[in-house]
C-alpha positions as CSV (number, residue, x, y, z in Angstrom):
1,X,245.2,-179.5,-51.6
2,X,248.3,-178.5,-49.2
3,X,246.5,-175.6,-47.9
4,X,242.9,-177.6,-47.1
5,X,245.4,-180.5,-45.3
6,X,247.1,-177.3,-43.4
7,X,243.7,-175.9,-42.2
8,X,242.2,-179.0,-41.3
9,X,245.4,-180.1,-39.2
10,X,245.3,-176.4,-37.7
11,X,241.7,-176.7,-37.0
12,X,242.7,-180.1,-34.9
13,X,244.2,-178.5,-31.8
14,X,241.9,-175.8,-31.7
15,X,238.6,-178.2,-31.7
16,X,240.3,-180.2,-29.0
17,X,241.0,-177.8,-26.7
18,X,237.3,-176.6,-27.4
19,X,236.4,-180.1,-26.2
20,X,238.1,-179.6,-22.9
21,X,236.5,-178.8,-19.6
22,X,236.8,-174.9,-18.5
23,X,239.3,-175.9,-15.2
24,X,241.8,-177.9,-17.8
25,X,241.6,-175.0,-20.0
26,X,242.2,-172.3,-17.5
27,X,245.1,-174.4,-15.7
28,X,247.0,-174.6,-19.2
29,X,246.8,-171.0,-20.0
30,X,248.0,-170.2,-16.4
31,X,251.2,-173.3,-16.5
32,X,252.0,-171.4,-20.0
33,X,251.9,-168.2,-18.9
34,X,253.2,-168.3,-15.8
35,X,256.2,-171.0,-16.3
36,X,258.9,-168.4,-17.6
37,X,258.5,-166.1,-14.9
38,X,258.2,-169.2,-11.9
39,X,261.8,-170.5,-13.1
40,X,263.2,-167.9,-13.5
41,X,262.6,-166.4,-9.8
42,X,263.0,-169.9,-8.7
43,X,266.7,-169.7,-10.2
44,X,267.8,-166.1,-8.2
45,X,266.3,-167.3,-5.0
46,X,267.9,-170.5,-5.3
47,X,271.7,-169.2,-6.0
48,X,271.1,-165.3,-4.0
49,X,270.3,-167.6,-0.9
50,X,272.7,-170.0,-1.0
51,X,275.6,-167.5,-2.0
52,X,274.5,-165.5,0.9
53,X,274.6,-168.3,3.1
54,X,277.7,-169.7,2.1
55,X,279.3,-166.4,2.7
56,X,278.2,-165.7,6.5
57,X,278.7,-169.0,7.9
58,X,282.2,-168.7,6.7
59,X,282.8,-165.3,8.3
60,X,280.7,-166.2,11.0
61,X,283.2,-169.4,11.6
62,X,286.2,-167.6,11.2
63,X,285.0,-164.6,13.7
64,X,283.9,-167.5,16.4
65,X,287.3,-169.3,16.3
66,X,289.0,-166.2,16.8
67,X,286.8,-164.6,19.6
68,X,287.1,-167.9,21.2
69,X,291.0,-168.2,21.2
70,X,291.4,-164.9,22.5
71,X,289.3,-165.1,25.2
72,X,290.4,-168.3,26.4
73,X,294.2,-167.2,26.2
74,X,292.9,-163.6,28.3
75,X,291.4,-165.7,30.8
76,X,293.6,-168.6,30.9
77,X,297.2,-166.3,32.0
78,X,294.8,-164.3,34.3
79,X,294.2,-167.4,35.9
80,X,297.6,-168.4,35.6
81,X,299.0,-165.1,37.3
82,X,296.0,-165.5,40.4
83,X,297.1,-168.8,41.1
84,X,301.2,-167.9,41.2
85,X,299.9,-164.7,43.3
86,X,297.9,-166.9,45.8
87,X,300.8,-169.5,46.3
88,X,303.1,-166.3,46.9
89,X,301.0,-165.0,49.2
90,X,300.3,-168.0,51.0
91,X,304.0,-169.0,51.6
92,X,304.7,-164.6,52.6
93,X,301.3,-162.9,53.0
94,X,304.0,-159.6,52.8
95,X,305.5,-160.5,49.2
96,X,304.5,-157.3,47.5
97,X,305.8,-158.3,44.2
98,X,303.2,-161.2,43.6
99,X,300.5,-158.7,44.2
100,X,302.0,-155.6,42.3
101,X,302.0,-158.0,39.4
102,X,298.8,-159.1,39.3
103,X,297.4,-155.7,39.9
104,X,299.3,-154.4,37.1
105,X,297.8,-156.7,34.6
106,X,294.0,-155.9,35.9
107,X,294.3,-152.2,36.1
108,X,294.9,-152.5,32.4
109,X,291.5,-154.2,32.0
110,X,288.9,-150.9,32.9
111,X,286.4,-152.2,35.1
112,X,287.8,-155.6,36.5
113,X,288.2,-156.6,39.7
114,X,290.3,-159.1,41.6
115,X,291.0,-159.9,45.4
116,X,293.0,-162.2,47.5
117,X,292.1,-163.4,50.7
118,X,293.3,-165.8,53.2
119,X,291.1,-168.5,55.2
120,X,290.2,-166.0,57.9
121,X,288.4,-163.6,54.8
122,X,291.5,-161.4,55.2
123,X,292.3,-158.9,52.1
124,X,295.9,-160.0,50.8
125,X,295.6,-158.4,47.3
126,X,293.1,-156.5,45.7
127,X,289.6,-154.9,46.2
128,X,287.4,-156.6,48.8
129,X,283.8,-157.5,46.8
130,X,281.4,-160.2,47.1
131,X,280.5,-162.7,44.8
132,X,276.9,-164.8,45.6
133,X,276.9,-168.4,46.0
134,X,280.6,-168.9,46.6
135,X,281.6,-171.9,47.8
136,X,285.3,-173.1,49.1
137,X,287.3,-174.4,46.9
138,X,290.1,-176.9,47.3
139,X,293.4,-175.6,46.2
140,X,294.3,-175.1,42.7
141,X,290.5,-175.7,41.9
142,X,288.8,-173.0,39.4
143,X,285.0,-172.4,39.0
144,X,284.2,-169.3,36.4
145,X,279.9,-168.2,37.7
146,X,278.3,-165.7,35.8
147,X,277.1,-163.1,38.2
148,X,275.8,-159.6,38.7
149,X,275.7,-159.1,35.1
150,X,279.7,-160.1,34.6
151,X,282.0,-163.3,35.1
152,X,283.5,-164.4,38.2
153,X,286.5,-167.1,38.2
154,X,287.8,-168.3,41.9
155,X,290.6,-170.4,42.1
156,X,290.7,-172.0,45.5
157,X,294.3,-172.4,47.8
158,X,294.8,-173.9,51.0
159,X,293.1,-173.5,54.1
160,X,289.9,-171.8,52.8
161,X,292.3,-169.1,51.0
162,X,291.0,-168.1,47.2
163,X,291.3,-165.6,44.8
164,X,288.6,-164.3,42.8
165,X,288.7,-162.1,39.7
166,X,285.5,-160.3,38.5
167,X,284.8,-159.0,34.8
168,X,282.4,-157.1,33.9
169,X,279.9,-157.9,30.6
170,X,281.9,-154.4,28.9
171,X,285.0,-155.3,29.6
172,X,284.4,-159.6,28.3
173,X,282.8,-158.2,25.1
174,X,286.5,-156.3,24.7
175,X,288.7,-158.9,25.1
176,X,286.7,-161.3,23.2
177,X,286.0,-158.5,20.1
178,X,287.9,-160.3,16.0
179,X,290.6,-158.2,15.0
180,X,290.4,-156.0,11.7
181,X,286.7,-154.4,10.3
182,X,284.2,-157.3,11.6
183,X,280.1,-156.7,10.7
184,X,277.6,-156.4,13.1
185,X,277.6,-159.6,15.8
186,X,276.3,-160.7,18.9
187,X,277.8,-162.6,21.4
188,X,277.0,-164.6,24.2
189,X,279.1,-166.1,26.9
190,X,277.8,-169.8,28.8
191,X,278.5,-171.3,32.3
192,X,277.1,-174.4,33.1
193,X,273.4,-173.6,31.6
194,X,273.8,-169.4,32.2
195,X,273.9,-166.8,29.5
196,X,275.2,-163.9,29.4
197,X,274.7,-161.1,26.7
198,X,278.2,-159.5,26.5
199,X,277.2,-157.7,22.8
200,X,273.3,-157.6,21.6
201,X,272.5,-157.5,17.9
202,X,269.7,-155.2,17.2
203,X,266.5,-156.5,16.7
204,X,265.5,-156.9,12.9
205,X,261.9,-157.8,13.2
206,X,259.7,-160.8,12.3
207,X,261.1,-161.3,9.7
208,X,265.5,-161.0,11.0
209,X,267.1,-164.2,10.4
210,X,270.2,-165.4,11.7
211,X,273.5,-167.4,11.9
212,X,275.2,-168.4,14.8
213,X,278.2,-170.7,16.0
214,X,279.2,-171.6,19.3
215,X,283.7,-172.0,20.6
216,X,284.0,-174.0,23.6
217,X,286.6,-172.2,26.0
218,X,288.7,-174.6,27.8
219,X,288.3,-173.2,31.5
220,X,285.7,-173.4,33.9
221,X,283.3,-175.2,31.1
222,X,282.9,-172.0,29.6
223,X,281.7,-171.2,25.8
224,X,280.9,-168.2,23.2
225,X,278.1,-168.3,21.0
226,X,278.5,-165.6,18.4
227,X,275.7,-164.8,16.0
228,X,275.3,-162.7,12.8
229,X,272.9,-161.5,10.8
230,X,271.7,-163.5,7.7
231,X,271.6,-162.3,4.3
232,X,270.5,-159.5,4.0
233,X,268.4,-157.5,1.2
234,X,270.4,-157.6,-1.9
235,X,270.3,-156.8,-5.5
236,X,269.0,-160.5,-6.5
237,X,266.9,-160.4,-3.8
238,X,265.3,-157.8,-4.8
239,X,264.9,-159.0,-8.5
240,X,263.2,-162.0,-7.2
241,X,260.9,-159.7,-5.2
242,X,259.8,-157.9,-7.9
243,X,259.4,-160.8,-10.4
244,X,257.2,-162.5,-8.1
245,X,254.5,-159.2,-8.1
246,X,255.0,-159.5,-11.5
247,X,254.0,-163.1,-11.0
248,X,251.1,-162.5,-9.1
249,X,250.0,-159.5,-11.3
250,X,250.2,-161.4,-14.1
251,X,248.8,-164.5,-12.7
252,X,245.4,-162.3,-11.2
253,X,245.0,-160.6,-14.8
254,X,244.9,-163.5,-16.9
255,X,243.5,-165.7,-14.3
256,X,240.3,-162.3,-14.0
257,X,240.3,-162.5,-17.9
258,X,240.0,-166.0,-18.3
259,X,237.7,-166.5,-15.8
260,X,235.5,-163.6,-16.7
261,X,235.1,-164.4,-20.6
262,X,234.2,-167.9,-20.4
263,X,232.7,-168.3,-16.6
264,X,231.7,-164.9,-14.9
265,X,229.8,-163.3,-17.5
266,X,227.6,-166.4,-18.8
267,X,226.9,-167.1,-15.5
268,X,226.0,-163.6,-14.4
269,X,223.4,-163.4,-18.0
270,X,222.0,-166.9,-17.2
271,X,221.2,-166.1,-13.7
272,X,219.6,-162.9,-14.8
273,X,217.3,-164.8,-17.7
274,X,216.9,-167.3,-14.7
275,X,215.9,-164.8,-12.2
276,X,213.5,-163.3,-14.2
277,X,211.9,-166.2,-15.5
278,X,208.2,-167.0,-14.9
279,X,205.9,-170.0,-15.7
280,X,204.8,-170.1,-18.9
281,X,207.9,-168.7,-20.2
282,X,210.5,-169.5,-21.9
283,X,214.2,-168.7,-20.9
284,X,216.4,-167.4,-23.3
285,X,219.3,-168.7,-23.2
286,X,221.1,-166.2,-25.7
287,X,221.5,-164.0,-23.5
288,X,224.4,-165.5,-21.9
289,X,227.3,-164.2,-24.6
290,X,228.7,-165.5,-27.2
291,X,232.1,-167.1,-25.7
292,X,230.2,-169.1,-23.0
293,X,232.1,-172.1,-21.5
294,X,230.6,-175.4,-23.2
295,X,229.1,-176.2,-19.7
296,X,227.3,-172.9,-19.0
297,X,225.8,-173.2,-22.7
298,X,225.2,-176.7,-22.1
299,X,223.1,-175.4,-18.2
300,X,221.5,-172.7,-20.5
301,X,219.7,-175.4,-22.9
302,X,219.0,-177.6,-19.7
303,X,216.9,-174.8,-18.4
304,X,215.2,-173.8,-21.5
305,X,214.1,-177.3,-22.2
306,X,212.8,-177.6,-18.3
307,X,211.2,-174.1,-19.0
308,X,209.4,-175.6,-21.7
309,X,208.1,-178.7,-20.1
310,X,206.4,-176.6,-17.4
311,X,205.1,-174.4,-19.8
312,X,203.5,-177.5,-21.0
313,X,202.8,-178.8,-17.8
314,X,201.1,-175.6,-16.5
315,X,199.1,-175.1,-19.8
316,X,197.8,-178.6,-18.7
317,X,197.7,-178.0,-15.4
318,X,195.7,-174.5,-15.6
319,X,193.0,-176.6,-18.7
320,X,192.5,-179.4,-16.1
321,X,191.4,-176.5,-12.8
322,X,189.6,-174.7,-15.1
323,X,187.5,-178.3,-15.7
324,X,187.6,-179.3,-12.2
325,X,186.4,-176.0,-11.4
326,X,183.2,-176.3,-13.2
327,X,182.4,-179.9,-12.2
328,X,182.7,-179.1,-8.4
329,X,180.6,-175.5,-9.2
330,X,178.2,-178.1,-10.8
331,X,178.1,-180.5,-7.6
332,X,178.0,-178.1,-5.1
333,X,174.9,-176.4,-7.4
334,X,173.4,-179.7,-7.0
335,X,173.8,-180.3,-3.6
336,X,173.0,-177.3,-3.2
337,X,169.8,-177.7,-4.8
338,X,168.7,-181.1,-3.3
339,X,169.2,-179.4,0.3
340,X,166.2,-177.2,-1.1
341,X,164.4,-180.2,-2.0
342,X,164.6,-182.1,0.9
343,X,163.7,-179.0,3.2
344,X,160.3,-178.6,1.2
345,X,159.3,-181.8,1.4
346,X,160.1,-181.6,4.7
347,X,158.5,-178.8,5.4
348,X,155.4,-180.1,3.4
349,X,155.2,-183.4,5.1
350,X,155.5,-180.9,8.6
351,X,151.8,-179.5,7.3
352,X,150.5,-182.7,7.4
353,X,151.6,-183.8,10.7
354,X,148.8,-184.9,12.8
355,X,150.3,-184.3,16.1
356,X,152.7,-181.5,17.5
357,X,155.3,-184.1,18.3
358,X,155.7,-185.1,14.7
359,X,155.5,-181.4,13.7
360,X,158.6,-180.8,16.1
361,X,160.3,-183.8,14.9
362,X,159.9,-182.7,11.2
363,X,161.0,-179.1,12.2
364,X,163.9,-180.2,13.9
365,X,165.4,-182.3,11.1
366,X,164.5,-179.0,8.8
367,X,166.5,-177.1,11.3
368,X,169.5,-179.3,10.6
369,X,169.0,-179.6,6.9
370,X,168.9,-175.7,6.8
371,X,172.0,-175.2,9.0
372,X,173.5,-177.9,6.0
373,X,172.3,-175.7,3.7
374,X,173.7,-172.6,4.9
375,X,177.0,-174.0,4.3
376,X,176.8,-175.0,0.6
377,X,175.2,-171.6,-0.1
378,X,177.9,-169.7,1.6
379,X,180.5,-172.5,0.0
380,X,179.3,-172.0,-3.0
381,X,179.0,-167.9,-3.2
382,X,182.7,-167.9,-1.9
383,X,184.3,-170.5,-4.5
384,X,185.5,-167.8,-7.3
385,X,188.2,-166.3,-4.4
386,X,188.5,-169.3,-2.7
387,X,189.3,-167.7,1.2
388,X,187.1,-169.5,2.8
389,X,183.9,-168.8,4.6
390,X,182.8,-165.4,6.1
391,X,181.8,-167.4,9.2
392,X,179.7,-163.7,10.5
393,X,177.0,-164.8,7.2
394,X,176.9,-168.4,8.1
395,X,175.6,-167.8,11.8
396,X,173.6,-165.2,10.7
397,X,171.5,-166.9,8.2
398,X,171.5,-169.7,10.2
399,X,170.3,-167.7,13.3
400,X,168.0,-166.3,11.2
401,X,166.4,-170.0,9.9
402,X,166.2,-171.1,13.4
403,X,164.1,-168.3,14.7
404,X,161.6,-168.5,11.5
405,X,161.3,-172.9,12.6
406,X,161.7,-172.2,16.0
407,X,158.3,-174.3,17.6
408,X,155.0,-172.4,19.5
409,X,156.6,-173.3,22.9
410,X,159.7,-170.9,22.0
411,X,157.9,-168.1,21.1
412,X,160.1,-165.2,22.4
413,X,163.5,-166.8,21.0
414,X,165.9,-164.5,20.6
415,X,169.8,-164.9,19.3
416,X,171.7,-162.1,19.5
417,X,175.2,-162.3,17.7
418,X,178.5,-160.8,18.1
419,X,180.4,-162.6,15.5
420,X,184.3,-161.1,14.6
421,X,184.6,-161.3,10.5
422,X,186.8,-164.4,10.1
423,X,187.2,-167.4,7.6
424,X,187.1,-170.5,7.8
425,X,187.0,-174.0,5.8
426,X,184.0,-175.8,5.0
427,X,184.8,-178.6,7.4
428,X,184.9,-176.3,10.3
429,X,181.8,-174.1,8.7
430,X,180.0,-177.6,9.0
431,X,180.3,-178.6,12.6
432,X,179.8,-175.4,13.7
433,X,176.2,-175.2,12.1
434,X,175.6,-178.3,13.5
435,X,176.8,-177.3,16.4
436,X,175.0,-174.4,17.1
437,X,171.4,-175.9,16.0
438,X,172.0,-178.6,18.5
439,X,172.8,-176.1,21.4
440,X,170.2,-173.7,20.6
441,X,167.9,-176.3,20.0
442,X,168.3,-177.7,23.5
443,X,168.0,-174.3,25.1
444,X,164.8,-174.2,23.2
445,X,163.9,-177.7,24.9
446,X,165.1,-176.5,28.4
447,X,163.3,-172.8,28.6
448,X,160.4,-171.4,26.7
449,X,161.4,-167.9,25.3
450,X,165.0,-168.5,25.5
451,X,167.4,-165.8,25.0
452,X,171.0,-167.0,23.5
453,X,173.8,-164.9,22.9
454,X,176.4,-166.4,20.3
455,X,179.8,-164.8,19.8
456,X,182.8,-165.6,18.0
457,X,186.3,-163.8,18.8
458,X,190.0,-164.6,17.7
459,X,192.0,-165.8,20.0
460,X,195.6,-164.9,21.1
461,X,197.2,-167.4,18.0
462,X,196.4,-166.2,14.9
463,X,194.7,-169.3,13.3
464,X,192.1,-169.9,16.6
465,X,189.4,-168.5,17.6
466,X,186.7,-168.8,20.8
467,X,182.9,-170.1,20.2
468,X,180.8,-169.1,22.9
469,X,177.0,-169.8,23.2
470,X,175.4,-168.3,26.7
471,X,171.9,-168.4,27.7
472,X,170.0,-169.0,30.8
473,X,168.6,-171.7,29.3
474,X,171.8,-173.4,29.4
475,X,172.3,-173.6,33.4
476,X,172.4,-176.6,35.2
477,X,169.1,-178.2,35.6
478,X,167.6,-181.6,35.7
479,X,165.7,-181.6,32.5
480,X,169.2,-180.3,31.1
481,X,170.6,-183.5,32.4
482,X,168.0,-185.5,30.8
483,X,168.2,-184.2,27.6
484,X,172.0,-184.0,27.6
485,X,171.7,-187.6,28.7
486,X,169.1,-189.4,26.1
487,X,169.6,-187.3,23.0
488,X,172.1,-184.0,22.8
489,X,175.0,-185.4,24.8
490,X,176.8,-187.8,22.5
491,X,175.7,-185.4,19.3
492,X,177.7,-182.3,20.9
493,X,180.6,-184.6,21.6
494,X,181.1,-185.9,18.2
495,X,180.7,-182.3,16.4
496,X,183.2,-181.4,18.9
497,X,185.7,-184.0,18.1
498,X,185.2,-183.1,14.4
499,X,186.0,-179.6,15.8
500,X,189.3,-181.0,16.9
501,X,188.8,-179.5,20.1
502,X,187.3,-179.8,24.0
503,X,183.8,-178.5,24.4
504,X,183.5,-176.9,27.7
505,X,180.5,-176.5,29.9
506,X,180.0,-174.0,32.3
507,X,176.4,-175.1,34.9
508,X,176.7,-171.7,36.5
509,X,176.6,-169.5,33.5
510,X,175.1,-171.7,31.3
511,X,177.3,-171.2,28.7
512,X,179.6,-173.7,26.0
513,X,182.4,-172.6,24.5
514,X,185.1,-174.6,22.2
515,X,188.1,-173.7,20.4
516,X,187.8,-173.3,16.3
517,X,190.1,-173.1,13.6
518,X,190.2,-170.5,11.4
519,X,192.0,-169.5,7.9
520,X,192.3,-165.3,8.2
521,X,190.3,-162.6,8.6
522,X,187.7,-161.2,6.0
């Protein structure tokens, strides 16, 4: 009894978890998998970077304030000892101990410079050298430039009289160097918006980050920024590199596994069964594996049950053409059939006639009966493949039925064809017998003997083609006119509408030609 209660409670979780959507399933296998690994390189980053951190700001601090101190105590006595130098040599422009003493203290700095001069530009100490953009100072006044790659400080004395020191970007980066074993470091030296680079770090790529702090020097608004390299590649750094392929690897192998077992596959098989599906089948939806996700296997039952609804569909589909076939072979046949009765009791009630007007009336409704006839027998010889009309058999048999009712008076007829095989509908088949019995018939009317030359050629677009009907017969001419005028006129017109296109006449050549629409070629 405590076993069946311990299955069924197992069999809880598992039947649940069967119940849940593929995305909720995969994102709890990945958050389960992946959580030991996630906090614990979360951890090392965390603590490596702010050790790091911690670490070089502090040095980076301490190496500032003491750059800074010694700099500004360098520069403040040199300034000190310029100015006693200038007042001496002011008062006694000859008091060689002033300048010995100043020169002294700058020929122990290698590459510095210094000079005195009076108002009139006159060398009382030092070398002479020029510094850009000087201005004159009033006396005791400093102003520290960066120029010319260096530092310039001018204190000003009286009556235009200065002194002007000059150190170089080398000999700056000495005096300002920490004491003791310092890491790598750059430094940078301000005046009034200026930088200058006394030490560069080198360049650590896209990826080099950095720590800087700034001293404020107080002379001439002067300060050094000092910077550092931040923390570098260490040993936890390094761990947290690695876990995180680890991360990923394991993250892309589960998340491939996953993904392939329940979604990739399945959906790979039922695509295939899809693909190769045809009506009238049915698609099997086994196929797909036996570990599908519940919505694939759920897709897989929609399309077999829509596979078998047009299987019933096109069983019903394919019973009802195969009825509608027969009853429209049966009307046609009939129509057919009561075209041939009509045109013998036409043509019997033509014998009779008592006069040869009434014989040409009768023979010109048999004319038009046959050309209607043409069509169904042609229509009904072409239904099986269903293309469409061989329009080259239509015009010939109806050619060939005009010239056997053509009338005494048109004895001599003669059609000659030069028809292209195309197809075309029954519609179009239909006007164009009409048609051509009604042009043919009027050349008949307008010229005994007529000859009439029919062609039909395709046309530049592949679903038009060119009638053309030429005869002599068919050149402007006053009993043309009439008859256009009182009975053919308004006839060609309307077949031409039907035609869906212009009928054009040309009185010189006596010819009429319209544009048809056709379905291929036979």
């Amino acid at each position: 009894m405590e076993s069946s209660d311990h299955e069924a409670r197992s069999r809880v979780p598992v039947a649940a978890l069967a119940r849940m959507q593929t995305g909720a399933k995969l994102f709890l296998i990945l958050v389960g998998a992946l959580l030991p690994l996630a906090l614990i390189a979360l951890l090392i980053t965390i603590q490596s970077m702010r050790t790091a951190g911690a670490e070089a700001r502090a040095r980076l601090r301490s190496m500032a304030e003491e750059s800074s101190a010694v700099t500004q105590t360098a520069l403040t006595s040199h300034a000190a000892q310029l100015r006693q130098a200038l007042t001496a040599l002011e008062a006694d422009p000859a008091a060689t101990l002033a300048c010995e003493r100043i020169t002294a203290t700058f020929e122990s700095l290698a590459n510095a410079q210094f000079s005195i001069v009076n108002g009139a530009g006159k060398i009382l100490c030092g070398q002479r050298f020029t510094v850009a953009g000087a201005a004159v100072l009033g006396p005791s006044q400093l102003r520290a430039k960066i120029v010319d790659s260096g530092l310039s400080v001018r204190i000003g004395g009286h009556d235009g009289a200065s002194a002007t020191a000059f150190y170089p970007a080398a000999v700056l980066s000495t005096i300002a160097r920490p004491n003791g074993f310092v890491p790598d470091y750059g430094l940078d030296l301000l005046a009034g918006g200026e930088r200058l680079a006394l030490r560069r770090l080198p360049d650590g790529g896209p990826f080099d980050l950095r720590e800087s702090a700034r001293g404020e020097l107080d002379i001439g608004g002067l300060a050094l920024d000092m910077s550092v390299p931040g923390a570098r590649i260490t040993s936890p750094i390094i761990i947290t590199a690695v876990l995180l392929v680890v991360m990923w690897i394991a993250a892309a192998a589960i998340s491939w596994f996953v993904v392939d077992i329940l979604l990739i596959r399945p959906l790979r098989r039922l695509r295939a069964s899809v693909g190769a599906y045809q009506p009238g089948e049915l698609i099997d939806v086994g196929r797909v594996g036996e570990m599908p996700a519940q919505e694939i296997r759920e897709l897989g039952e929609t399309f077999r049950e829509i596979s078998r609804t047009v299987q019933a569909h096109e069983a019903d589909l394919a019973e009802g053409l195969v009825r509608q076939t027969k009853l429209t072979r049966e009307v046609h046949h009939r129509v057919k059939n009561n075209l041939q009765v009509i045109a013998s009791l036409i043509n019997f009630h033509a014998r009779g006639a008592k006069s040869a007007e009434a014989s040409e009336a009768y023979a010109s409704i048999q004319r038009r009966v046959d050309a209607l006839a043409v069509v169904h027998r042609n229509h009904y010889a072409e239904m099986e493949e269903n293309r469409g009309l061989e329009l080259r058999s239509v015009i010939g048999e109806l050619a060939a039925n005009i010239r056997a009712t053509a009338p005494e008076h048109a004895a001599g007829l003669g059609i000659t064809l030069e028809v292209e095989p195309l197809l075309v509908n029954q519609d179009v088949a239909t006007a164009v017998a009409f048609l051509l019995t009604e042009i043919v018939e009027l050349a008949m009317n307008c010229m005994a003997g007529a000859q009439i030359r029919i062609s039909v050629k395709a046309g530049p677009e592949d679903d038009r083609a060119t009638l053309r009907v030429v005869s002599p017969a068919l050149v402007e001419s006053a009993e043309l006119e009439s008859l256009l005028e009182s009975r053919y006129g308004r006839v060609l017109g309307g077949l031409a509408r039907q035609l869906r296109s212009k009928l054009h006449h040309d009185p010189l050549v006596g010819a009429y030609e319209a544009g048809i629409a056709i379905t291929g070629r036979s």
